[in-house]
N, C-alpha and C positions, 0 to 999 in steps of 0.2 A: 504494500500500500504506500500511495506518496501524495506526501503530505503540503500544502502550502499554505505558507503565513505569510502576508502583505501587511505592508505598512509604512508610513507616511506621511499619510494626505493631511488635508488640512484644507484650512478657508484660506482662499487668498485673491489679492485682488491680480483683472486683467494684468499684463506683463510682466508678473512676477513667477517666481519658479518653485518648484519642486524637485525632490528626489522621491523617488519610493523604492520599495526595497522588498525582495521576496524571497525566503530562504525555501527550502527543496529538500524533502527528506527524501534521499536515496542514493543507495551506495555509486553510484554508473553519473552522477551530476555531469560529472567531465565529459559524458560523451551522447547528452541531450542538445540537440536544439533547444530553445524555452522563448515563449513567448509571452508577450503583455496582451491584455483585450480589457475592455469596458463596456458597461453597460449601462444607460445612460437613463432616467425614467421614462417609463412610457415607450422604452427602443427595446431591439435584441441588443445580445452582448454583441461585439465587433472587434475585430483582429487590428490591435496597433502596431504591433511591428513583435519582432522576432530577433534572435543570433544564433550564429549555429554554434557547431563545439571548436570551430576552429576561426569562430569571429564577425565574421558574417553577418552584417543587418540588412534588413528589410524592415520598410513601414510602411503605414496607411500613408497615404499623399497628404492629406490633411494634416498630419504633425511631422513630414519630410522637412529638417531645415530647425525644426522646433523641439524633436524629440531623441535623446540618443539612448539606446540600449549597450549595458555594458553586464561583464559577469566577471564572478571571483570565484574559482574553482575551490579554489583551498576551503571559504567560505560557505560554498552551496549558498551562495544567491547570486539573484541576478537584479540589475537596478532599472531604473527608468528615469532618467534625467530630462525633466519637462519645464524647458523655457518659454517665455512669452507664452503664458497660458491666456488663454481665452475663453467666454461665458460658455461656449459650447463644447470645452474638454470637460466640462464638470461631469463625473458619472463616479462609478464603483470601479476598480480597476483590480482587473485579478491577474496571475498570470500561472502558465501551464507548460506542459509540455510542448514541444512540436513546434515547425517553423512557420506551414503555414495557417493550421488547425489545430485546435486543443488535442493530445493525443488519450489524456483522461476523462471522465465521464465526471468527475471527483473535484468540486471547485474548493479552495479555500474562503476566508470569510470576505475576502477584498478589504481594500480601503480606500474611504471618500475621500474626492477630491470635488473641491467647490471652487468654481470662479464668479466673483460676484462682487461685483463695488456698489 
């Protein structure tokens, strides 16, 4: 079973930033892809971006430029570093296996993030 804890978020106003942060129970961390997704009220959850085991990002267009994904192997987590956030990043933000689809069924609790002046 693999386990994830998010965490983070916070209220903050347009242009200002975050980090969040998701640790990963499972012995093979080193050798997942892992991905962020959000789910925002009233939406599905949606694929933000991704890194593989050897570095690799992909994101959604909409935070290309504004979001970077980074990972600590040693650590088992992976991070999501979100600049210039905007009223419409505000959602739940989990993050999973896999690069370009969740590869578990199994979410963790996410963590809010609010943009809101």
């Amino acid at each position: 079973q693999v386990l994830f804890v998010e965490s983070g978020g916070g209220l903050v106003q347009p242009g200002e930033s975050l980090t969040l942060s998701c640790s990963i129970s499972t012995k093979i961390f080193s050798l997942y892809a892992l991905g962020w997704y959000r789910q925002a009220p009233g939406k599905q959850r949606e694929f933000v971006g991704s890194i593989t085991s050897g570095g690799s990002t992909n994101y959604l267009d909409s935070v290309k430029g504004r979001f970077t994904i980074s990972r600590d192997n040693a650590k088992k987590t992976v991070y999501l570093q979100m600049n210039s956030l905007k009223p419409e990043d505000t959602a739940v933000y989990y993050c999973n296996v896999g690069q370009d689809a969740p590869t578990f069924n199994s979410w963790g609790q996410g963590t809010q993030v609010t943009v809101s002046s």
